[in-house]
TORDRENTOR-537587 format. One record per residue (C-alpha): residue in three letters; x, z, y; residue number from 1. Coordinates in steps of 0.1 Angstrom, whole numbers, plus 5000, padded with zeros to 4 digits. Layout:
N
R, resn, X, Z, Y, resi
R, ALA, X, Z, Y, NUM
...
***
This chain:
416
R, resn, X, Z, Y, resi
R, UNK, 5000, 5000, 5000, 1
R, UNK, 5013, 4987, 5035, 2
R, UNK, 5020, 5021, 5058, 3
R, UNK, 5033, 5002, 5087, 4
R, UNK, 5004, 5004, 5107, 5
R, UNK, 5005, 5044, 5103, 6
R, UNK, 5013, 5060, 5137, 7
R, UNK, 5042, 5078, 5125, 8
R, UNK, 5058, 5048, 5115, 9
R, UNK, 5048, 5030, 5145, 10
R, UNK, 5063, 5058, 5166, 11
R, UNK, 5090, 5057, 5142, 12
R, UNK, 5101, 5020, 5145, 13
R, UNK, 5098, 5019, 5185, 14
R, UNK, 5122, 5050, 5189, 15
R, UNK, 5148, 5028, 5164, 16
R, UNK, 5145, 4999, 5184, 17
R, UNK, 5148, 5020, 5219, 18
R, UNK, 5182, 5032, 5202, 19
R, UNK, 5194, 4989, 5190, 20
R, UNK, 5176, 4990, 5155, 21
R, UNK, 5155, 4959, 5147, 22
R, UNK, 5143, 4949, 5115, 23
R, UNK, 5123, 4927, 5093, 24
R, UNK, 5129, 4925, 5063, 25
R, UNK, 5118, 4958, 5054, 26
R, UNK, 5084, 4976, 5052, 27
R, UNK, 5072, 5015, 5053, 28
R, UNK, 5046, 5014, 5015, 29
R, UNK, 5035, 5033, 4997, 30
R, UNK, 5044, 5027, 4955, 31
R, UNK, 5022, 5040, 4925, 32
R, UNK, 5054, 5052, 4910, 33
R, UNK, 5077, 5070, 4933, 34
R, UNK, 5057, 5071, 4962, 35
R, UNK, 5066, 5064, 4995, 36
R, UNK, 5098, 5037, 4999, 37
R, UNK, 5102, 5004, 5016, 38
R, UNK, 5091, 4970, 5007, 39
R, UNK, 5109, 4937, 5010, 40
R, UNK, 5091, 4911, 5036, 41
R, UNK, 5112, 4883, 5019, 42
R, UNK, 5133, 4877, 4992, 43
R, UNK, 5164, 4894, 4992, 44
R, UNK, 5197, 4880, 4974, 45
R, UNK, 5229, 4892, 4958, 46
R, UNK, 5251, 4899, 4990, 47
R, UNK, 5223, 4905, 5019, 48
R, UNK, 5227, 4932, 5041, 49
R, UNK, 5195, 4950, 5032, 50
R, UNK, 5198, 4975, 5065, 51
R, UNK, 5216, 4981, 5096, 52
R, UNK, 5219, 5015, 5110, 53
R, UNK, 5234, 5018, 5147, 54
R, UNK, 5256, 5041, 5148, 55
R, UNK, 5233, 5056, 5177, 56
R, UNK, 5204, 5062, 5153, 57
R, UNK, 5223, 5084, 5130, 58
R, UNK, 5221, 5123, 5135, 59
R, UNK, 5257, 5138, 5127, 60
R, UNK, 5279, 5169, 5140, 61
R, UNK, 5286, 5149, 5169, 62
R, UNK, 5250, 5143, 5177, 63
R, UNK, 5248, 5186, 5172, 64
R, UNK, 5279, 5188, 5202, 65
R, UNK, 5262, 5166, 5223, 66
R, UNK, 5232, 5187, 5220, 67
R, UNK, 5227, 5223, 5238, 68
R, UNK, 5236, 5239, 5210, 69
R, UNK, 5267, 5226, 5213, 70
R, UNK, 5283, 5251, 5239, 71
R, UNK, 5274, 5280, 5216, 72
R, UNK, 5289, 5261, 5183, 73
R, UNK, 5324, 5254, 5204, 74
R, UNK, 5326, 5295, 5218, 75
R, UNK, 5314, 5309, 5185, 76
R, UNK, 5341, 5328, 5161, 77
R, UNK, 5343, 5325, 5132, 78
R, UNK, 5336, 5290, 5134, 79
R, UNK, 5305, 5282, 5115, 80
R, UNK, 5302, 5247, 5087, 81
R, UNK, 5296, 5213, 5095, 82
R, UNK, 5266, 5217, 5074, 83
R, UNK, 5251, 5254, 5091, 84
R, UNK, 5256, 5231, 5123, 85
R, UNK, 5232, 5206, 5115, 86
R, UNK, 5207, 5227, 5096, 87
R, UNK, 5206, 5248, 5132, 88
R, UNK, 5201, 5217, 5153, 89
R, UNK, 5170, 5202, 5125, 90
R, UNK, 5156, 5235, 5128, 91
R, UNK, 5158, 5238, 5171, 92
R, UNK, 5148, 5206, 5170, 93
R, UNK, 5116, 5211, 5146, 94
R, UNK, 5105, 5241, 5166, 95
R, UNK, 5108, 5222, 5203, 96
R, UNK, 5084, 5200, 5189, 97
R, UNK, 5071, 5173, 5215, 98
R, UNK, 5101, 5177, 5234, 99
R, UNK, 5127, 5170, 5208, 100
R, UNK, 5142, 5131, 5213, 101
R, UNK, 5144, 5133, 5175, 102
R, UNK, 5105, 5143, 5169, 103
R, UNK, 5097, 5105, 5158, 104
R, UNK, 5120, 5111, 5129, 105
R, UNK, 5112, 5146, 5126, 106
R, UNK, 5076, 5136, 5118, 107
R, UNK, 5084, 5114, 5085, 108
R, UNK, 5103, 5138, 5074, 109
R, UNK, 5091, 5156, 5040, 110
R, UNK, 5072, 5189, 5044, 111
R, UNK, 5083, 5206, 5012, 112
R, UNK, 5109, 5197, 4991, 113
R, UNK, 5112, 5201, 4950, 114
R, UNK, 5145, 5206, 4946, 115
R, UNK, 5151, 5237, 4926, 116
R, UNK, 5162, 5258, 4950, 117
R, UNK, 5125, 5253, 4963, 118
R, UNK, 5109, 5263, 4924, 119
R, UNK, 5088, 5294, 4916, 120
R, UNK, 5106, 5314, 4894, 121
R, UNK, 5080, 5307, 4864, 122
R, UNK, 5091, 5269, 4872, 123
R, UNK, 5130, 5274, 4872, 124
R, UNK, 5125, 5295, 4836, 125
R, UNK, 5117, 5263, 4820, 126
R, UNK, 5142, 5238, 4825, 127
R, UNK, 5169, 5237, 4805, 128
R, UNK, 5198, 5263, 4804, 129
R, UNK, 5223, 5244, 4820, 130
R, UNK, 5205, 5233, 4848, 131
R, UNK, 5185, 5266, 4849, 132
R, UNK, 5217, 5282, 4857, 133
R, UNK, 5225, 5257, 4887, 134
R, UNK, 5190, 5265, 4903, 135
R, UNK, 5198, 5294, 4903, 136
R, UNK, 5235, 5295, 4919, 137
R, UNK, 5217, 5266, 4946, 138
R, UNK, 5189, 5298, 4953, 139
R, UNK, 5216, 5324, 4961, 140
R, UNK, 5237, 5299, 4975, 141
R, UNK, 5212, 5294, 5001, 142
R, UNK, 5200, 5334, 5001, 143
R, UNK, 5239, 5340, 5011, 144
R, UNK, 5239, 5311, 5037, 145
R, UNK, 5208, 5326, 5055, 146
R, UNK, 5224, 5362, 5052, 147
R, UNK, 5255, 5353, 5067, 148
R, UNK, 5242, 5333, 5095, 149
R, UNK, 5217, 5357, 5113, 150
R, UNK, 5250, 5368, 5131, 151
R, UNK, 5254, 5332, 5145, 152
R, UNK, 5210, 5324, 5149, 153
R, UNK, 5211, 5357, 5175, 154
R, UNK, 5234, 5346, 5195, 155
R, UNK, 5218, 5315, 5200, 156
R, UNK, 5187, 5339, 5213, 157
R, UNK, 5193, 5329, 5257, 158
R, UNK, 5186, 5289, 5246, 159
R, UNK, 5152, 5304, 5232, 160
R, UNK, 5121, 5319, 5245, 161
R, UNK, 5107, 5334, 5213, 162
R, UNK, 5128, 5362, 5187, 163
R, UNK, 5155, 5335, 5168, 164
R, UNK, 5146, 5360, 5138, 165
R, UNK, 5115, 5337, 5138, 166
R, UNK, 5126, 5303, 5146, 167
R, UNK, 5154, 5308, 5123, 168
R, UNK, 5138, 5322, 5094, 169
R, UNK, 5145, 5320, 5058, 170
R, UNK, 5120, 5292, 5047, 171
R, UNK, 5129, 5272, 5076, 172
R, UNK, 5164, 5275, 5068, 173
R, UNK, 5155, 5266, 5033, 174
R, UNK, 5136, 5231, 5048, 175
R, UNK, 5165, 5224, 5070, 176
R, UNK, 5193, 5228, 5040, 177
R, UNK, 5170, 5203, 5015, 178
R, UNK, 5164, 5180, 5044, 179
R, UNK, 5203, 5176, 5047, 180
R, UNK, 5208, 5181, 5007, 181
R, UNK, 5184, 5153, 4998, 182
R, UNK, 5189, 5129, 5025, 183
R, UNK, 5223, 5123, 5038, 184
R, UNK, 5247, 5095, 5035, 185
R, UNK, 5283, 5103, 5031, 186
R, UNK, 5300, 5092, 5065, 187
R, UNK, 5337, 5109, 5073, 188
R, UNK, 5341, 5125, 5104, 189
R, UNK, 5371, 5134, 5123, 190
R, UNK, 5381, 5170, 5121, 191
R, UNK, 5370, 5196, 5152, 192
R, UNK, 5382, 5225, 5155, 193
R, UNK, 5347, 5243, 5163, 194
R, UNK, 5337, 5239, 5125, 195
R, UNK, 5349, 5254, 5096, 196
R, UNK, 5370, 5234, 5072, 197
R, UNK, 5345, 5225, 5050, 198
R, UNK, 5342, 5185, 5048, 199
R, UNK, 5322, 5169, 5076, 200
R, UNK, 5307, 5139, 5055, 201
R, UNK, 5272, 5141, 5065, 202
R, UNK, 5250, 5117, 5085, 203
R, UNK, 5207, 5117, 5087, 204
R, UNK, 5197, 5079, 5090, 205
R, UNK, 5163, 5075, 5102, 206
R, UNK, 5147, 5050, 5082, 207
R, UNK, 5171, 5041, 5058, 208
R, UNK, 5164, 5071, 5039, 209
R, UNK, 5132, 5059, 5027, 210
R, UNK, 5148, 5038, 5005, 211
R, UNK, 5140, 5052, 4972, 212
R, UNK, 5167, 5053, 4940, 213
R, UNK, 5168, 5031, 4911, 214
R, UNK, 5198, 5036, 4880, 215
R, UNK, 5195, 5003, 4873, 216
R, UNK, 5205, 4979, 4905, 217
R, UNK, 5240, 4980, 4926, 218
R, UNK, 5250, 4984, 4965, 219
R, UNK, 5275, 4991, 4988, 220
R, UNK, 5273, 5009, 5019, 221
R, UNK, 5298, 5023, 5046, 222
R, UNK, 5300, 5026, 5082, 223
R, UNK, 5310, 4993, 5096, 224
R, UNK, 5339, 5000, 5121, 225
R, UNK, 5331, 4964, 5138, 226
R, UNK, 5293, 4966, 5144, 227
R, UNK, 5297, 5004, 5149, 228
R, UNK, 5266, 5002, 5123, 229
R, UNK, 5255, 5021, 5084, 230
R, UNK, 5254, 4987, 5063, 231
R, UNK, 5242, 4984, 5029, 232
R, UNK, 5242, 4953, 5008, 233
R, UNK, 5226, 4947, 4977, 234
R, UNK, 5244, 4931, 4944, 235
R, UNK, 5210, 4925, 4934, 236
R, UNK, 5181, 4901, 4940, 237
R, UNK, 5150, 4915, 4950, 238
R, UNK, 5115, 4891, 4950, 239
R, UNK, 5091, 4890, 4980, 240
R, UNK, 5064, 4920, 4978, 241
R, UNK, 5085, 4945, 4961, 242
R, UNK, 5101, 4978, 4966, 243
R, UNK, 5136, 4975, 4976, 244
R, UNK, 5157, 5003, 4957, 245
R, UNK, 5194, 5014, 4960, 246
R, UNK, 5212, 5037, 4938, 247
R, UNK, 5225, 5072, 4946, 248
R, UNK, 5248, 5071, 4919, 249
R, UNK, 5257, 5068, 4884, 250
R, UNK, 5236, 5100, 4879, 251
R, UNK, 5216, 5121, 4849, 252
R, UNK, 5181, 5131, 4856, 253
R, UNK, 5192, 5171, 4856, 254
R, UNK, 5217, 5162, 4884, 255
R, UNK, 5189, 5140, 4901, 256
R, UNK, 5166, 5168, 4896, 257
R, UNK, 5193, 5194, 4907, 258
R, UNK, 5203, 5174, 4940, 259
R, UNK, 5176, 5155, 4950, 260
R, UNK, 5146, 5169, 4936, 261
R, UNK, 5127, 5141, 4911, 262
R, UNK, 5135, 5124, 4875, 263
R, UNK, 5140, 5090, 4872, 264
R, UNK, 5123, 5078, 4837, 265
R, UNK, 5142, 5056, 4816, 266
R, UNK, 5173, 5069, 4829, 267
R, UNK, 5207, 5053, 4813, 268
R, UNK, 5225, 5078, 4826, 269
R, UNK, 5204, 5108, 4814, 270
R, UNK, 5217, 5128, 4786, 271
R, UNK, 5206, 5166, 4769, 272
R, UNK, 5232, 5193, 4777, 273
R, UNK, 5245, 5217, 4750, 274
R, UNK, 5255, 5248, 4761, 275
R, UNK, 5283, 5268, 4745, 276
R, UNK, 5263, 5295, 4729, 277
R, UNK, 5235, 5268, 4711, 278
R, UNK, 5268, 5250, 4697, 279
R, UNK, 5282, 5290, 4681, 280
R, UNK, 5253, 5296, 4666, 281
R, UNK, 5257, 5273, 4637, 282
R, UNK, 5293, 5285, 4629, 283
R, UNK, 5304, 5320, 4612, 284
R, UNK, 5312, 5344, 4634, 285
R, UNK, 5333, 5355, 4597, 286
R, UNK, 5355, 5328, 4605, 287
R, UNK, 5388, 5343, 4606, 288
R, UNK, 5399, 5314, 4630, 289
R, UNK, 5369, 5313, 4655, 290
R, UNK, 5387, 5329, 4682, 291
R, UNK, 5417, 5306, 4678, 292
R, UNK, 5394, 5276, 4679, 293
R, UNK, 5371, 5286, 4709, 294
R, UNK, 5404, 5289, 4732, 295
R, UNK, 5417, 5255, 4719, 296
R, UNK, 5381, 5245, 4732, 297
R, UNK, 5386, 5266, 4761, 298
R, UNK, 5418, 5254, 4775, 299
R, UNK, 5412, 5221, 4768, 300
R, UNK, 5378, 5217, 4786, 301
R, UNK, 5355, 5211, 4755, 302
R, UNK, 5325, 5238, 4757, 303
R, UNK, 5312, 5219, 4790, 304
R, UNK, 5301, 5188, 4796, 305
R, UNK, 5287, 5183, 4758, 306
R, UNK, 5256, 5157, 4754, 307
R, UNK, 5234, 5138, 4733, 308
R, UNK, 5226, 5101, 4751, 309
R, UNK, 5205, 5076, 4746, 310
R, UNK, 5235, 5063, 4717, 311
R, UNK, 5235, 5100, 4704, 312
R, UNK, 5260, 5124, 4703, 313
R, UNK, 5289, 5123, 4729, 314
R, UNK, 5326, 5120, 4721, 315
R, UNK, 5331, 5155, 4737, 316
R, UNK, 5305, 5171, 4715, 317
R, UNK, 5315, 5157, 4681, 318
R, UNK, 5352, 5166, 4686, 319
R, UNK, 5344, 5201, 4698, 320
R, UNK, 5322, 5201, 4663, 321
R, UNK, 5349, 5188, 4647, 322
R, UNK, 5372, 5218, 4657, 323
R, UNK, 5347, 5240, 4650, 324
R, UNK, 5343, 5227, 4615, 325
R, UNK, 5381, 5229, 4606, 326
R, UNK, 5391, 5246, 4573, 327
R, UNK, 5414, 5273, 4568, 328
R, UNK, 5439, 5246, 4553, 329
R, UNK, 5431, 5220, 4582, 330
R, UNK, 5434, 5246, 4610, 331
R, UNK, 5470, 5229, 4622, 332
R, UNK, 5456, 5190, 4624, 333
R, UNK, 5438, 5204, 4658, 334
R, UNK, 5457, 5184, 4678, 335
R, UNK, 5443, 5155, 4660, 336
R, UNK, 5413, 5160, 4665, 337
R, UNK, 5415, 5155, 4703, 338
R, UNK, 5432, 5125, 4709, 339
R, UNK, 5406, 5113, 4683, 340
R, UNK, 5416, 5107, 4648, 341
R, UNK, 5404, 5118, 4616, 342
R, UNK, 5414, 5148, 4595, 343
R, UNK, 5394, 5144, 4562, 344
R, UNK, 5359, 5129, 4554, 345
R, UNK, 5349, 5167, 4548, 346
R, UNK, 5352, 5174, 4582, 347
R, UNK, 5337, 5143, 4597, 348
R, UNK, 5311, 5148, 4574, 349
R, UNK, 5304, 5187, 4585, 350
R, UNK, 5305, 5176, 4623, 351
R, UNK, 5279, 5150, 4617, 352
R, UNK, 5256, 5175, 4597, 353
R, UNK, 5259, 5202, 4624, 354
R, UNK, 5250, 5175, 4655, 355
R, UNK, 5217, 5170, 4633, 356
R, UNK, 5210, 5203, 4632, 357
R, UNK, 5216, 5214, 4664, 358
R, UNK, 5195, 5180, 4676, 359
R, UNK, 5166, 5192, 4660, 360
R, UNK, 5172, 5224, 4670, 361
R, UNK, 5169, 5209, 4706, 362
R, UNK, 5138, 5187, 4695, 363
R, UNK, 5119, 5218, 4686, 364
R, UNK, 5125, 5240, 4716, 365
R, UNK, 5122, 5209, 4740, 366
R, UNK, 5087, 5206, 4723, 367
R, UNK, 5081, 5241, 4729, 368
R, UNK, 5086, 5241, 4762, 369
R, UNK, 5063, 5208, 4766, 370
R, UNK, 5035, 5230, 4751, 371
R, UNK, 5042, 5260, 4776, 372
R, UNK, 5041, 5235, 4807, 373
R, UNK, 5007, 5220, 4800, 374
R, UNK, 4992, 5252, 4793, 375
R, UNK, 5005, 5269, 4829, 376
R, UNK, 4993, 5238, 4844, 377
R, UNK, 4959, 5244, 4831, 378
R, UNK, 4963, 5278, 4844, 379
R, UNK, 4985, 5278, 4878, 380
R, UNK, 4971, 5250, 4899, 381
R, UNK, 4995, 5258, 4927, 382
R, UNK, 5022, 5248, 4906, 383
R, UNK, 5011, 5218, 4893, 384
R, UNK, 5029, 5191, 4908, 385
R, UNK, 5064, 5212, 4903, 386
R, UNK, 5053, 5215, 4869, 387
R, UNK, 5046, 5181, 4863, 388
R, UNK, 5085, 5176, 4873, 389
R, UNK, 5101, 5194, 4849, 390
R, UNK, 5077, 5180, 4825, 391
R, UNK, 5090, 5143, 4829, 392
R, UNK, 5127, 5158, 4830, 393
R, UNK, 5117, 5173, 4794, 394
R, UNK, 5095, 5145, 4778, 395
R, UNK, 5128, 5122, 4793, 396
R, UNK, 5147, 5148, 4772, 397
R, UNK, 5129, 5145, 4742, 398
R, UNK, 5128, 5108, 4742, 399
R, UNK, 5167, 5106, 4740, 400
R, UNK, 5168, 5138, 4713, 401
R, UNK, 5147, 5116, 4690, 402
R, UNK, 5166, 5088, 4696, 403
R, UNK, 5198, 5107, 4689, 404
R, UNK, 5182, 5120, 4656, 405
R, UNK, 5173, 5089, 4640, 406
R, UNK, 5210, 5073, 4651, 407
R, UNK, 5223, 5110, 4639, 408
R, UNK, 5199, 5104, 4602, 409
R, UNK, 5215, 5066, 4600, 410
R, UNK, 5252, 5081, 4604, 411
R, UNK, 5249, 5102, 4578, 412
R, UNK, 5233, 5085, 4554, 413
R, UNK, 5261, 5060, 4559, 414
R, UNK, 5288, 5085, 4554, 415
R, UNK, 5269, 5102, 4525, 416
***
């Protein structure tokens, strides 16, 4: 559906073009399956600049220092982060309302955000571990941001007429830190001394970041030192009518989930994490070399980052089964083992057993948790489209556990 005619976009477009933005070939819509994004008015082809961003029209720390919060950011010690400094300036700006320059954007931006740093706790308990653990480091990681920056949001109290304690509160802060989170481009910045030295790599670009992601087409984009302007090209063709998609990255659905707040179904790049303590449960903790073969593990960096995919089990996992599954007599092949060969068909053969079981150990509590979402969206409406979330995450899941069953079943009938 064709939003261009919606005031805000209207509003939208004319403060772009004020600022040297004109464009055609794009279209504010609205898209049955990821919602709002932009549509192509022609046919695009490999190599077409899809969108060009004046540098003007971007919102970065310098935009902040031009700003009248800039004064207080230069005087005030210790300096605070590149990414405080823009969080303040969305939230000044938000609360000035009609008398912000940046209210035309400010209006398209989301209301709410589903990242999980956002979730209700009875939410965050049902993803899996992995990424259950990462929600909750982003929560305190925000929690700690807000607690160590009232010091800094008082100060700013003689730019204000009401308490900062309420401008500057925690869900606004919240808002602010998923706006940024969710919707920057990476851009380098020179380094100031009035920030911290955390990496300034952040720019807001109006517009542009309604272009929704896709795993499956290619782009480039960077800051074009010539037309002083955000390019991206496409390395993909894209027909008249349609959404035009670009691609955040090489990324899984948990780090999708985790960073920018949706799933992407059909994902090549998905894959179901194993976590340490699921992969010890199907060895004997009577194994006299255990401990030996964890720090092997350890110091070698194989208890994280072990997957099933979509072609079943990782690399990484089978060899860290594999040194699990060493006998007493095999113990000092190891090294082996890591750079990939073959010790005996025994041990081949116990690795492939264990990734079975441990798959359908995954299948059943995936399933589970499938059961437990559709019951609490029957009973917590308020949760519901939260809940539908981790639901596609999880169904996404189960699709590639399945699939890495059946290619598990195949391998070891062959071996067998």
């Amino acid at each position: 559906v064709n939003c261009s005619h919606k005031l805000e976009y209207i509003k939208l477009k004319k403060w772009l073009k004020d600022r040297g933005f004109e464009d055609s070939n794009l279209r504010p819509s609205e898209f049955l399956d990821t919602g709002r994004g932009l549509m192509a008015t022609k046919a695009l082809q490999a190599g077409d600049v899809i969108i060009s961003l004046p540098e003007e029209c971007l919102l970065t720390t310098g935009t902040v220092l031009s700003s009248c919060l800039g004064k207080h950011l230069m005087n005030w010690k210790p300096p605070v982060s590149p990414l405080l400094a823009l969080c303040t300036f969305l939230i000044a700006e938000k609360h000035a309302g009609e008398k912000s320059p940046w209210k035309p954007y400010l209006d398209v931006l989301p209301k709410t955000y589903s990242c999980p740093a956002c979730l209700e706790q009875d939410v965050i308990n049902l993803l899996p571990k992995p990424l259950k653990k990462k929600a909750q480091e982003q929560k305190m990681m925000i929690q700690e941001l807000f607690r160590s920056s009232k010091a800094f949001f008082s100060s700013l109290q003689p730019l204000f007429a009401e308490n900062t304690a309420t401008i500057f509160n925690y869900s606004a802060l919240e808002w602010a830190w998923c706006t940024i989170n969710t919707r920057t481009i990476y851009m380098k910045h020179p380094r100031r001394e009035c920030f911290s030295l955390e990496p300034d790599v952040y720019a807001l670009a109006p517009y542009l970041d309604l272009l929704n992601h896709s795993p499956n087409v290619q782009v480039k984009a960077a800051f074009n030192e010539q037309t002083r302007s955000y390019e991206i090209r496409t390395n993909s063709q894209c027909k008249k009518y349609q959404e035009v998609f670009i691609c955040y990255g090489p990324h899984d659905n948990q780090r999708l989930l985790l960073e920018y707040g949706f799933v992407a179904m059909d994902n090549p790049h998905s894959s179901v994490y194993v976590s340490a303590d699921t992969l010890l449960k199907y060895f004997s903790p009577l194994d006299k070399q255990r401990k030996a073969k964890l720090a092997i593990l350890k110091d070698h960096d194989f208890l994280e980052n072990l997957t099933f995919g979509w072609d079943g089990p990782s690399w990484r996992l089978l060899t860290a089964l594999k040194v699990l599954s060493l006998g007493a007599d095999e113990f000092a092949c190891w090294r082996r083992i890591l750079l990939g060969d073959v010790t005996s068909a025994r041990n081949e053969q116990q690795a492939l057993e264990t990734a079975a079981k441990i798959c359908h150990f995954l299948i059943e509590e995936t399933q589970h948790v499938l059961l437990q979402i559709s019951q609490l969206k029957r009973d917590k409406e308020n949760l519901k489209t939260h809940l539908a979330l981790v639901e596609m995450l999880r169904s996404e899941d189960l699709k590639i556990l399945q699939k890495s069953a059946e290619i598990l079943c195949n391998l070891n009938l062959a071996t067998s």
